[in-house]
N, C-alpha and C positions, 0 to 999 in steps of 0.2 A: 504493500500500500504506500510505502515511503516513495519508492523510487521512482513510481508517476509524479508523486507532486515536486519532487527535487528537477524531473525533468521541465515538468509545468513551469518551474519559477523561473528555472535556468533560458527558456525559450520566452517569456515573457520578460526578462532582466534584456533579450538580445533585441527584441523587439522594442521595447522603451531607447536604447540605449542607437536604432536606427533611426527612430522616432526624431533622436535630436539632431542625430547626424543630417536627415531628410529637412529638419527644420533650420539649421544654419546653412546648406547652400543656400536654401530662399532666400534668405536673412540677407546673407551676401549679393546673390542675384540683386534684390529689391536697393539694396544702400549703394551697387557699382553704377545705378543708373543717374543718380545724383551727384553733383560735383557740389562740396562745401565752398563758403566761401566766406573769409572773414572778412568782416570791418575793423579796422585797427583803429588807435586811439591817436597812429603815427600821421593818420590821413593817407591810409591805402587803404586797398583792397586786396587782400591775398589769394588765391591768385587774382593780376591783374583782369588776364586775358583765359579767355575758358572755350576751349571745342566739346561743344558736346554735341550728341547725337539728334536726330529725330527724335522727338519723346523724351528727351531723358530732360532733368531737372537739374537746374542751381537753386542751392538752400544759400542766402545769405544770414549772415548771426554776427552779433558784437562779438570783442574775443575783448572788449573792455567797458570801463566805464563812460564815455562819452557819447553824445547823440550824431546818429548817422541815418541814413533814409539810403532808399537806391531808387533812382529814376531815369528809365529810359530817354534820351535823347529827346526821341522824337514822340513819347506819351505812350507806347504801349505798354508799360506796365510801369506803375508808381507806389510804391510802399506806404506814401505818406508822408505828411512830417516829422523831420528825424529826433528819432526818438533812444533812449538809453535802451538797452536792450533786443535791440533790432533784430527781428525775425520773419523773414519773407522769403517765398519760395514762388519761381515760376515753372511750368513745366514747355517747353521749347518744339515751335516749327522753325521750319528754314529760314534764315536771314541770319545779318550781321547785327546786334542790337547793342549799340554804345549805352552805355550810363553814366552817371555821376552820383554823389550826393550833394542834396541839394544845401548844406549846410557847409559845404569845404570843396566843391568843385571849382572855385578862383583857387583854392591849393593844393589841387594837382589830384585829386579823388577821386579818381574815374576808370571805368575798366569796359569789358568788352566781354558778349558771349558771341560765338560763328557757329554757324551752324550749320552744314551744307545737306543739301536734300540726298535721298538713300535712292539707288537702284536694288530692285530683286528680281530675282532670279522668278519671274513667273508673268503670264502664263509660260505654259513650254512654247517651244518655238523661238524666230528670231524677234517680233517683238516684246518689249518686258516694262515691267511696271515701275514708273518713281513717284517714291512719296515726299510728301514737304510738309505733312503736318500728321497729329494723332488725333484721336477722341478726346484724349487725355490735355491735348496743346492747347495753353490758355495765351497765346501769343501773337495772336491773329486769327482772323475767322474768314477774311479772304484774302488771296494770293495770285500773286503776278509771277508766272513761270516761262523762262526763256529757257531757248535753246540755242546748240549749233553743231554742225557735221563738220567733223575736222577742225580744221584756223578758218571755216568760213565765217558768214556775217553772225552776230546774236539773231534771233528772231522769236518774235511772243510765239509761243504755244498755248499757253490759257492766262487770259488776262480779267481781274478783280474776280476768280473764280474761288466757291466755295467748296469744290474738291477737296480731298486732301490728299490723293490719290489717283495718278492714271496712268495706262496702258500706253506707252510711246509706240507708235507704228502698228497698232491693229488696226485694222480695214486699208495700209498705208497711211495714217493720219498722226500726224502734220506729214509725214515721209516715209517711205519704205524701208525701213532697217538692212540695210546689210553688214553680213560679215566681214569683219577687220574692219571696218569702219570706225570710228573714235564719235560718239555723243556725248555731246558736255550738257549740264541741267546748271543754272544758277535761281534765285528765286527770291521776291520781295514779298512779307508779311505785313498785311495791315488789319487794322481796327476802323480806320476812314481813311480819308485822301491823305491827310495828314498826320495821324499816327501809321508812322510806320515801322517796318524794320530796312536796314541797308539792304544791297545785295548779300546774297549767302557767298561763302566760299563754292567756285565751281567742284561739281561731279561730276568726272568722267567715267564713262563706260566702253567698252569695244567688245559685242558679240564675236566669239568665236567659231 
């Protein structure tokens, strides 16, 4: 009668003990999509300049006692008035989005997220899908998406569209994909005419 429940406990000790292991990669997964970012008391911002992904987020936090704020450039996104304590989080579509705070930006308190838009691998076939924003992206709610084939000209492919997502070259539209060819995507995020984001950093892609 003993040696079933010795076994019981032994398989349920192994199970608990996968349990946590299954719960810190999430743990991990979920905090690698965020880039920290502090407010110093120096009048920076640590880091200054941050690449992050489609989807993924910058948490800004005090790492001191004085008031800081974070405000994008051009109004898409503003924490407020800077306050002691500073905690504000955006989650990121394609562009470049300069900020400051608005209490020390005349000394020198400013930093930058880039963002460049994502290609994927899908549908199958030569043409494939790029995204520039999530569900999740509180960063803009329409977007201006360029392209180009090779070093030729820029050219709109969807402009003030509420996509967040499409298919390059199904039905041939804007162009017929071909192989070894090189497609670049770049992409401006807005909230109105005037709140916007910069250009994204270019994505290049080349079906093979």
């Amino acid at each position: 009668m003993r040696a079933p429940l010795i076994s019981h406990r032994s398989r349920l000790v192994r199970g608990l003990t996968l349990g946590v292991v299954v719960t810190g990669v999430f743990a991990s997964s979920v905090s690698a999509a965020t880039t920290q970012v502090a407010a110093n008391d120096n009048r920076t911002f640590s880091p200054s300049s941050v690449t992050q992904s489609v989807g993924g987020g910058v948490h800004w936090a005090a790492s001191g006692i004085d008031e800081h704020s974070v405000t994008q450039d051009q109004a898409v996104f503003d924490s407020g008035a800077a306050v002691a304590g500073l905690d504000f989080a955006r989650v990121f579509s394609a562009g470049t989005f300069a900020y400051h705070c608005e209490k020390h930006a005349d000394q020198g308190m400013r930093g930058q997220v880039r963002v460049p838009p994502q290609v994927l691998a899908s549908p199958r076939g030569l043409p494939f899908t790029v995204r520039w924003a999530t569900a999740a992206s509180n960063t803009g709610t329409r977007f201006d998406v360029q392209y180009r084939v090779g070093s030729g000209a820029w050219r709109t492919w969807k402009a003030n569209t509420t996509a967040r997502s499409a298919v390059f070259g199904a039905r041939s539209a804007p162009v017929r994909v071909v192989r070894r060819k090189s497609y670049s995507f770049r992409v401006v995020s807005r909230l109105s005419t005037s709140a916007r984001s910069g250009l994204s950093p270019v994505r290049t892609f080349r079906p093979s």
